[in-house]
C-alpha positions as CSV (number, residue, x, y, z in Angstrom):
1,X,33.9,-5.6,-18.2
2,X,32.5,-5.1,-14.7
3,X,29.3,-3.2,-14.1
4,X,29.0,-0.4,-11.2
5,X,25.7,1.2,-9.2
6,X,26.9,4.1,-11.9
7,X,27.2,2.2,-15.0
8,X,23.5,0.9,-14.1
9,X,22.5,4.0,-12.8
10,X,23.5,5.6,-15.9
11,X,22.0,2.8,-18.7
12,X,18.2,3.8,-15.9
13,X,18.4,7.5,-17.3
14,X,18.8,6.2,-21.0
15,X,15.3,3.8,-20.2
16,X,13.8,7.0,-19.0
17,X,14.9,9.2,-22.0
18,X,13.5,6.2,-24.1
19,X,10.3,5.8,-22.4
20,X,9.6,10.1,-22.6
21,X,10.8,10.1,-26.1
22,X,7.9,7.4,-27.2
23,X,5.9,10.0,-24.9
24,X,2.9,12.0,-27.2
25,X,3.2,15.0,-24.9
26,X,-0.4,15.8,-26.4
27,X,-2.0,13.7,-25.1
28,X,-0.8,13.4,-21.3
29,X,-2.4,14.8,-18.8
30,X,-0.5,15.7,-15.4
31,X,-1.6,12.4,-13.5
32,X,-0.5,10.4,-17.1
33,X,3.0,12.4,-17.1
34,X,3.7,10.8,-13.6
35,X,2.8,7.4,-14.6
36,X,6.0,7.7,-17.3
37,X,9.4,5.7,-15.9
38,X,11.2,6.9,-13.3
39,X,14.6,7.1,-12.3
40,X,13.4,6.1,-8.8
41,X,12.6,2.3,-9.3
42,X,10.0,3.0,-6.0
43,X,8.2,6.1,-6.8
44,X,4.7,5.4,-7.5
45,X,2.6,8.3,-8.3
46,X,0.1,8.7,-5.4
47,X,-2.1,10.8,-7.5
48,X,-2.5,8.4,-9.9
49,X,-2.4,5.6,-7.1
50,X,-5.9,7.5,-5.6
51,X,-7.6,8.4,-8.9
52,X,-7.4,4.7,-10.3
53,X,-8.8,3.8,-6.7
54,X,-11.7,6.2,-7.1
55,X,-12.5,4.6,-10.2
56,X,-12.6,1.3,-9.0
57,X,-14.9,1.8,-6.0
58,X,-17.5,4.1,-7.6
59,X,-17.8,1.6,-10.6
60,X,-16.6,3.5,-13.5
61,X,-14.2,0.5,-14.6
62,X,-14.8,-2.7,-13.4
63,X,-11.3,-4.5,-14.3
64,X,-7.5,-2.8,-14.9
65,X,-7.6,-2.9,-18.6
66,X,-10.9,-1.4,-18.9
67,X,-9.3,1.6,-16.7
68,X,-6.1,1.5,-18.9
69,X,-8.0,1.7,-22.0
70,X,-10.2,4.7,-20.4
71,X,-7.8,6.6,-18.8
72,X,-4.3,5.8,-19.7
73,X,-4.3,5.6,-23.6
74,X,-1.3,7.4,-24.1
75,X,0.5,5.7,-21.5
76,X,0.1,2.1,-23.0
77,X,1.0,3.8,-25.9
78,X,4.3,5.4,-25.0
79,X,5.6,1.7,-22.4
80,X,4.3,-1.1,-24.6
81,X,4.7,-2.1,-27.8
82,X,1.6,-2.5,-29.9
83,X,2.3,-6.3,-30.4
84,X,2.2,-6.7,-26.8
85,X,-0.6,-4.4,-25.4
86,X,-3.0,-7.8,-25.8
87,X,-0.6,-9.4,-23.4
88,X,-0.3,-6.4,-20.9
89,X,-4.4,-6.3,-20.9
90,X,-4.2,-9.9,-20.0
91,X,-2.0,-9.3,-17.2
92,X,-3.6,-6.7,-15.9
93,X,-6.9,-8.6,-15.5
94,X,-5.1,-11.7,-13.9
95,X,-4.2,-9.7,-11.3
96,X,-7.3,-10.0,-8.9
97,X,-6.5,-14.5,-8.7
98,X,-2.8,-13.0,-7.1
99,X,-2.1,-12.5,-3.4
100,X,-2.6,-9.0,-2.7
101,X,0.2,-8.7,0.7
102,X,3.4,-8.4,0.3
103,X,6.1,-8.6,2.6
104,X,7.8,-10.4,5.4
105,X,4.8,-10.0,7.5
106,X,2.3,-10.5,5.3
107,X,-0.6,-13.3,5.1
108,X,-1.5,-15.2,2.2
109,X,-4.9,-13.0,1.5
110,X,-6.5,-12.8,-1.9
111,X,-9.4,-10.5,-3.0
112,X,-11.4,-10.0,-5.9
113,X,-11.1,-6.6,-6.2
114,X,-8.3,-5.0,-8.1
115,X,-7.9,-1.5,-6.2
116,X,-4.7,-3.5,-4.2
117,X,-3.0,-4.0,-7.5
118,X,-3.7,-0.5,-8.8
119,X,0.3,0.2,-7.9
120,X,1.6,-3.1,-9.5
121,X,-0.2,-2.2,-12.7
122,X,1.9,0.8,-12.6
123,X,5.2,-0.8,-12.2
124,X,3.8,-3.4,-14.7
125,X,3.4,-0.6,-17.4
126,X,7.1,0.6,-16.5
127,X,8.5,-2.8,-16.8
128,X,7.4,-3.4,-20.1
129,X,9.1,-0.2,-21.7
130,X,12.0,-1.7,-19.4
131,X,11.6,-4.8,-21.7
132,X,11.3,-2.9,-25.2
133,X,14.2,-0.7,-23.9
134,X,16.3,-4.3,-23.1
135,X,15.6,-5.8,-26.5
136,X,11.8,-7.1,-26.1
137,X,12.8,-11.0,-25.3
138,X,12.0,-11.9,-22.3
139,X,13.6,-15.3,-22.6
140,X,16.9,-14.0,-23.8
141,X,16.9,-11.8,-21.0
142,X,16.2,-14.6,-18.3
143,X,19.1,-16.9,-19.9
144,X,21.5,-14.4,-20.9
145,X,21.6,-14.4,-24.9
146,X,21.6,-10.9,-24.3
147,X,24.3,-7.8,-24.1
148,X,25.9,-8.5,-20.9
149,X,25.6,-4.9,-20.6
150,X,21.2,-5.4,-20.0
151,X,21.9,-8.5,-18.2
152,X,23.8,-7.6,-15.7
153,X,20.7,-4.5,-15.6
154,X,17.8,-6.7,-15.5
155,X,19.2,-8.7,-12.8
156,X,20.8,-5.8,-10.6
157,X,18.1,-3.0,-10.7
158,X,14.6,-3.7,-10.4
159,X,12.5,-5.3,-13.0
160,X,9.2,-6.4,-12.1
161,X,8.5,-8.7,-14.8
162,X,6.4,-11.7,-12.9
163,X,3.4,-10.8,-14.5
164,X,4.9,-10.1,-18.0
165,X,6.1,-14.1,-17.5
166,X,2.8,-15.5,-16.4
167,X,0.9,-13.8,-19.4
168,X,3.1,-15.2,-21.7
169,X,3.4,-18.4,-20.3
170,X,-0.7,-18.7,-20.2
171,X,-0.7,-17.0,-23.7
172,X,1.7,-20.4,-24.9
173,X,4.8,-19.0,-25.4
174,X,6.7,-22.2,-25.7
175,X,10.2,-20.4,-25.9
176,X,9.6,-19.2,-22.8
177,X,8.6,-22.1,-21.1
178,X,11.5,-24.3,-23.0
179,X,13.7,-21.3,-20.9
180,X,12.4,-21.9,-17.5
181,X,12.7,-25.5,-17.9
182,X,16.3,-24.8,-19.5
183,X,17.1,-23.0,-15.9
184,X,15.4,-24.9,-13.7
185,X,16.7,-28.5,-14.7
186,X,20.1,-27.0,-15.9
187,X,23.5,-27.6,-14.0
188,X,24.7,-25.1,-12.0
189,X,21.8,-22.8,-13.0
190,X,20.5,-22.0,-9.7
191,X,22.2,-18.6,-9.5
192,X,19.5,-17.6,-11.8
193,X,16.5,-18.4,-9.7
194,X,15.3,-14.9,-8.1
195,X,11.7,-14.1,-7.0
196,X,10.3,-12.8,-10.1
197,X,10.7,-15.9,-11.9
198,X,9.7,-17.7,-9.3
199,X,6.3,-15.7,-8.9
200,X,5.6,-15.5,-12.7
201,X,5.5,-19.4,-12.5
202,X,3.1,-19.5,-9.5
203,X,1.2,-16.6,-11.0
204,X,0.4,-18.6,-14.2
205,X,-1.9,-21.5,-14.9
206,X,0.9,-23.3,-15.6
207,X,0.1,-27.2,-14.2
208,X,3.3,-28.4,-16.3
209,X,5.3,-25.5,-14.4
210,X,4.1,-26.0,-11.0
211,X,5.3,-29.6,-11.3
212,X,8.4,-28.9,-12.7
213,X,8.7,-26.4,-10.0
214,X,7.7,-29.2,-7.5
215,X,10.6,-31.1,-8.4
216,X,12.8,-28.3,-8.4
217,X,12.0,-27.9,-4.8
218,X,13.3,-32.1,-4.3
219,X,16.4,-31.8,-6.1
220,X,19.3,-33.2,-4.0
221,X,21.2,-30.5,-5.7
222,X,19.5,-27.4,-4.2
223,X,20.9,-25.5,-2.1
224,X,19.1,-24.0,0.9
225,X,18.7,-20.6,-0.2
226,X,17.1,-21.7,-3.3
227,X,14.6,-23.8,-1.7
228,X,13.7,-20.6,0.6
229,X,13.2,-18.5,-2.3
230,X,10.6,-21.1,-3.7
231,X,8.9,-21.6,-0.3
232,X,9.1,-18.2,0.7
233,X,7.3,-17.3,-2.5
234,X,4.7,-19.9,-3.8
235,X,1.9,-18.4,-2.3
236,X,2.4,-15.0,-4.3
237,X,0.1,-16.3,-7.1
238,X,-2.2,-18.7,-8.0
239,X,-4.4,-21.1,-5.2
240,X,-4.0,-23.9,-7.5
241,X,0.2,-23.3,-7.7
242,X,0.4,-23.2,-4.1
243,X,-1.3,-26.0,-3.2
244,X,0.2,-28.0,-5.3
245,X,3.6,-27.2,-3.7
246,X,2.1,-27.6,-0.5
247,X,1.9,-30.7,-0.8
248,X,4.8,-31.1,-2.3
249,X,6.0,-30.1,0.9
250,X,3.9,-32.2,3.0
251,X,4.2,-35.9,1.2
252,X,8.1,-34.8,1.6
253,X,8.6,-33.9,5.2
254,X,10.3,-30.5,4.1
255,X,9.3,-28.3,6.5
256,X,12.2,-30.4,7.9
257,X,14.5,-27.6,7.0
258,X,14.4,-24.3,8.3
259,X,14.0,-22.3,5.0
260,X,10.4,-24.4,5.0
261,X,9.4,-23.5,8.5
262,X,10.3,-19.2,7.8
263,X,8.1,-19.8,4.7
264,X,5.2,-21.4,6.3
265,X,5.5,-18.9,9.4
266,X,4.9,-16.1,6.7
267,X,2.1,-17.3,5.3
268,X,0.1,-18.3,8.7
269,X,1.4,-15.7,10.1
270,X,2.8,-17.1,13.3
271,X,6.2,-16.0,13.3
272,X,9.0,-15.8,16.0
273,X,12.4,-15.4,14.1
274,X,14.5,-17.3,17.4
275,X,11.6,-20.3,17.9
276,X,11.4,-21.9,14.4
277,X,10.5,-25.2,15.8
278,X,6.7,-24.1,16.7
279,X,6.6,-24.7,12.9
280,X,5.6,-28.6,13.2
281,X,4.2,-31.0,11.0
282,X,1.1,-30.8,13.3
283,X,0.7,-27.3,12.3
284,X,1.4,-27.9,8.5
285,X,-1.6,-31.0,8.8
286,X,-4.4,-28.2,10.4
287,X,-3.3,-25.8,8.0
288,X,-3.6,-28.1,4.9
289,X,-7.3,-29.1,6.1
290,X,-8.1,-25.7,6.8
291,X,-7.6,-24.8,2.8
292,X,-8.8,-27.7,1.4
293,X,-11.6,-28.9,3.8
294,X,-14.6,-25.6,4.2
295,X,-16.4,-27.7,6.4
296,X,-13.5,-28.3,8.9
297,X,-12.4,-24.9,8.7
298,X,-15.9,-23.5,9.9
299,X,-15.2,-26.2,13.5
300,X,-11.8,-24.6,13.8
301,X,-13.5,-21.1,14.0
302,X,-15.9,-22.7,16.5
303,X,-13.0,-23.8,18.8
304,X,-11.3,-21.5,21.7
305,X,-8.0,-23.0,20.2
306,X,-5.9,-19.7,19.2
307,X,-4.3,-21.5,16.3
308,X,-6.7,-23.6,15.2
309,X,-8.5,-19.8,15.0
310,X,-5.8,-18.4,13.1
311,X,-5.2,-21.6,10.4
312,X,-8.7,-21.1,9.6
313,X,-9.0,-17.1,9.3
314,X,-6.2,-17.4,7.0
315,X,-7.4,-20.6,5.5
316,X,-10.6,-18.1,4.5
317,X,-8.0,-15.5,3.5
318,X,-5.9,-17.4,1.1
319,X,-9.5,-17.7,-1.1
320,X,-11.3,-14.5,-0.4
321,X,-10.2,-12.0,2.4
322,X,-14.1,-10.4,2.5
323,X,-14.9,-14.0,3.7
324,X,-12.1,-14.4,6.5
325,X,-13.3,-10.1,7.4
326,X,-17.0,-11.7,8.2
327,X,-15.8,-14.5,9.8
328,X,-13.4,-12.4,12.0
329,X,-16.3,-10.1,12.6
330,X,-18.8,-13.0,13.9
331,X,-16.4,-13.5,16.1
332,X,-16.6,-10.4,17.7
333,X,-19.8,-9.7,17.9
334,X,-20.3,-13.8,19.7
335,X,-17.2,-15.0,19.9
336,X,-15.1,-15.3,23.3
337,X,-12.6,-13.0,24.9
338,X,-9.9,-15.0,23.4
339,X,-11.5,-16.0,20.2
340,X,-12.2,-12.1,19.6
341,X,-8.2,-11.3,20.4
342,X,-7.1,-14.1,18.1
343,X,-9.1,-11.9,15.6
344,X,-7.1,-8.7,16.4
345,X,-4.0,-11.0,15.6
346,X,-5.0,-11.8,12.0
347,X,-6.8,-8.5,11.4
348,X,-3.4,-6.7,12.3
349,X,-1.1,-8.1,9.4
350,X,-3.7,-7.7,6.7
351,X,-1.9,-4.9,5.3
352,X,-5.3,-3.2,3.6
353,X,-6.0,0.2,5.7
354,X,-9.5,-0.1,4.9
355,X,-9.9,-3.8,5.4
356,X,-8.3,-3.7,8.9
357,X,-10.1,-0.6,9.8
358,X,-13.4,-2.2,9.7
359,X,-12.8,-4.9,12.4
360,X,-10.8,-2.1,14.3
361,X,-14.0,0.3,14.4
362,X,-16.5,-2.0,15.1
363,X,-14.6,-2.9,18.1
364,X,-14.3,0.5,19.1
365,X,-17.9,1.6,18.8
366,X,-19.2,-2.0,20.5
367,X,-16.6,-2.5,23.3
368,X,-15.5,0.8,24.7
369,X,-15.3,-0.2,28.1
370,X,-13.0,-3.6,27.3
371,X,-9.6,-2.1,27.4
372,X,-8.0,-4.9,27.1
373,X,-9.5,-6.0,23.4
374,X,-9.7,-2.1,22.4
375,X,-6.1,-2.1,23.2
376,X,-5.1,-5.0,20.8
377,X,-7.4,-3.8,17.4
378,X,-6.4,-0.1,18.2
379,X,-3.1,-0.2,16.4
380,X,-5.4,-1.4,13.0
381,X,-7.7,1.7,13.6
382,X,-7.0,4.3,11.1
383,X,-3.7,2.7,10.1
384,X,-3.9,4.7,6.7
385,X,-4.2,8.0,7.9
386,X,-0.3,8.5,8.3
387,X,0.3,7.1,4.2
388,X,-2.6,9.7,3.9
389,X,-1.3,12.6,5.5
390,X,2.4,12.6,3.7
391,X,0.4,12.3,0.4
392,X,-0.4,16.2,1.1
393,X,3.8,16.6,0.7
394,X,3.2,15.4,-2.9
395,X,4.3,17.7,-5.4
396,X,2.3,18.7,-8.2
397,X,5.3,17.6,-10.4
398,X,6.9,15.0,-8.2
399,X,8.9,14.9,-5.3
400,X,7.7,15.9,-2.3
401,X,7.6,19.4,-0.3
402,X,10.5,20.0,2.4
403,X,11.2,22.5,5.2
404,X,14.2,23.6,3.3
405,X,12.5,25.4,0.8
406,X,11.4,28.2,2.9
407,X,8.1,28.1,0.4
408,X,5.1,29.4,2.1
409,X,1.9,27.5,0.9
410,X,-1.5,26.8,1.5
411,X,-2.6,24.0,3.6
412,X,-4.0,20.9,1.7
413,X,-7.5,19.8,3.9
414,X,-8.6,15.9,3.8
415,X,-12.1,15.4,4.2
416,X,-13.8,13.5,7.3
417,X,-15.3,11.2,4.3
418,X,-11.9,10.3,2.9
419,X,-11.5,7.9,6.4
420,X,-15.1,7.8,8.2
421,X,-18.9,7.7,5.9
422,X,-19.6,10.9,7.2
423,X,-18.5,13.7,9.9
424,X,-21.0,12.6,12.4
425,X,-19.7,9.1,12.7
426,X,-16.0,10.8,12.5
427,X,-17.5,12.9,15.9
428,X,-18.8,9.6,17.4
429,X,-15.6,8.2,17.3
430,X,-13.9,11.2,18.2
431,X,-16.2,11.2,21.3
432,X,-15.4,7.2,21.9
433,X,-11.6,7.4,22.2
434,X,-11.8,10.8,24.3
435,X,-13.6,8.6,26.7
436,X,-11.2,5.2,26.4
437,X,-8.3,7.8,26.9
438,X,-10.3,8.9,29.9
439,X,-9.8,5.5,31.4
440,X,-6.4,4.9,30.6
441,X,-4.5,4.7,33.4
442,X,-1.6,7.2,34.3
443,X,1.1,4.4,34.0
444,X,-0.3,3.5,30.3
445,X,-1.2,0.1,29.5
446,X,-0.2,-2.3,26.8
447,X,-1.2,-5.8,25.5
448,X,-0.2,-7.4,22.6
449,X,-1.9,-9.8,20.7
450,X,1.6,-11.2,19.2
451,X,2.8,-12.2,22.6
452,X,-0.7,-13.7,23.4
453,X,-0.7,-15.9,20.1
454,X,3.0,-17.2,20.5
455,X,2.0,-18.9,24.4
456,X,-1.2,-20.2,22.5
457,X,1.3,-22.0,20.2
458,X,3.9,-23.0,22.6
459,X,1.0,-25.0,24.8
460,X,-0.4,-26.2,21.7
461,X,3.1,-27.7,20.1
């Protein structure tokens, strides 16, 4: 039988219907009721999003489970069974040790905060009542001793199950390690590599895995699409995984192949889609001392080298991205004109509105006349206000407002302290970018960090 967008659209509603049905309507509030499965695999619940932030930051939970066992009772409840809830604690905690970027432009940055996971714990919740609703094995799933029916499901539609497969690979599992090793080693088994599994092994503490992944990664066998999905993923989890793959890489001369070099341009960071041959072994060498060396990284950051800067900002990164924030900000407070624009370059793909906007700021309020560095951390000043303003859209009970309702409502109004401390440094900043508008010139004027870093890496290669 052949499956269909319908036929999987279709066996979505029935998880839904499932997951509601489990549902103690009791005992959910309106933020809980949105946290419930949804037929959109990629609506998350911005209230809920905001309140488990809140929570976070003011102190009321310090980890993800103590905020699920608070808050969200009901919704464990309803999306995990009761012999897994120890296991979906456990994954919720691991989640600080994981990269918190995602994306093709991303950096390998960690934190150990957990308000960047708060919306992976949701989808975490939904994918294990996607897992009870497919059967409850996640090994059968991964091999196929399933209905062909959920397989063709769980490998079509969206199942985010890494962290489901790293706690139960940490928590000893053996059948599903004996599966991983069944489909890594197997013939002709590389059609079921994908990302997830990939990640769940990089997000565990798996050294037997991360081997075995390592050899993977050799295999004369592999075809090039397989080895980009390993590269292009191992630094998704653990320090320890990736490193270990790293050099994997490195004692093998892999970056070789082009697959490598796009993987090791997303995690640095330095990344021109037509020029893959900037991505040297010179380049793989600084970076691997950067992350293994502190002391060597600390010279780089003393250098006027642009990518000797930016292997060991995101060096920094890849183990705390606080440190690589106070690094970047020494920098501009003493650092040189290029040394302080390198910053703008890493500070830019960090993703985190509220991380990016602290560099951003301080170069606004300390070097208002410099239109030239303003110009390249402006675009990270305030880059969360535009997620912030089409939360007002949000619907009470989902969905989002539209002109084509012809409803007439009242205004939602966001608060100076929901993007500045307080209105009087949202007036000074006001008052600082009236006056850099004032010197813009009438013909605009534009620089780009991007451009600036890509000549600092064609001298230096």
């Amino acid at each position: 039988m052949s499956y269909t967008y319908e036929t999987r659209r279709e066996l979505t509603k029935k998880w839904v219907a499932f997951a509601k049905a489990k549902a103690d309507k009791k005992k959910f509030d309106e933020i809980a009721t949105k946290m419930l499965p949804d037929v959109s695999a990629y609506y998350i619940p911005q209230t809920a999003v905001k309140k488990m932030r809140e929570l976070l930051q003011n102190g009321t939970y310090g980890t993800l489970s103590e905020l699920y066992r608070g808050e969200f009772p009901a919704v464990v409840e309803a999306c995990v069974p009761k012999e897994m809830q120890d296991e979906f604690y456990y994954a919720l905690d691991e989640m600080n040790c994981y990269q918190m970027t995602k994306g093709w432009y991303r950096r390998s940055v960690r934190s150990g905060s957990y308000e960047p996971f708060v919306e992976k714990s949701v989808r975490l919740v939904r994918a294990f009542s996607k897992l009870e609703f497919y059967g409850g094995d996640l090994a059968d799933i991964l091999t196929g001793n399933v209905d062909p029916e959920i397989y063709d499901h769980a490998r079509c539609e969206v199942f985010d199950y890494d962290a489901i497969l790293a706690a139960q690979i940490d928590r000893g599992n053996r059948k599903i390690v004996e599966a991983l090793k069944d489909i890594l080693l197997g013939e002709g088994n590389t059609a079921m590599i994908s990302h997830e599994m990939i990640r769940g092994i990089v997000m565990s503490k798996s050294e037997e895995l991360y081997e075995l992944l390592g050899k993977f990664l050799l295999a004369a066998r592999l075809q090039e699409g397989a080895r980009q999905a390993v590269c292009e993923t191992m630094d998704a989890g653990r320090p320890e995984a990736f490193l270990h793959l790293f050099s994997v890489i490195e004692e093998n001369n892999l970056v070789r192949y082009s697959s490598v070099k796009r993987a090791v341009s997303t995690w640095i960071g330095i990344f021109n889609e037509n020029s893959m041959d900037r991505i040297t072994d010179k380049l793989m060498r600084l970076m691997g001392q950067c992350v293994r060396d502190g002391a060597f990284c600390e010279e780089q950051l003393a250098t006027n080298d642009s990518v000797a800067i930016s292997c060991a900002l995101w060096a920094k990164g890849f183990y705390d991205a606080d440190d690589a924030i106070e690094a970047m900000q020494q920098l501009i407070r003493t650092g040189t004109k290029n040394q302080k624009i390198t910053a703008s370059y890493f500070n830019a793909s960090l993703q985190r509105p509220e991380l990016k906007n602290q560099a951003a700021m301080q170069v606004i309020k300390e070097y208002p006349d410099q239109m030239e560095l303003v110009a390249c951390f402006m675009p990270a000043f305030m880059s969360g206000a535009g997620a912030m303003f089409y939360s007002l859209l949000e619907k009470e009970d989902g969905g989002y407002f539209s002109i084509y309702d012809k409803e007439v409502r009242k205004p939602k109004i966001i608060g100076t302290e929901e993007m500045f401390e307080s209105r009087d440094e949202a007036r000074q900043m006001y008052d600082l970018l009236k006056g850099i508008l004032e010197q813009v010139p009438k013909k605009g004027f534009v620089k780009d960090p991007y451009f600036s870093m890509v000549s600092c890496v064609d001298e230096s290669f």
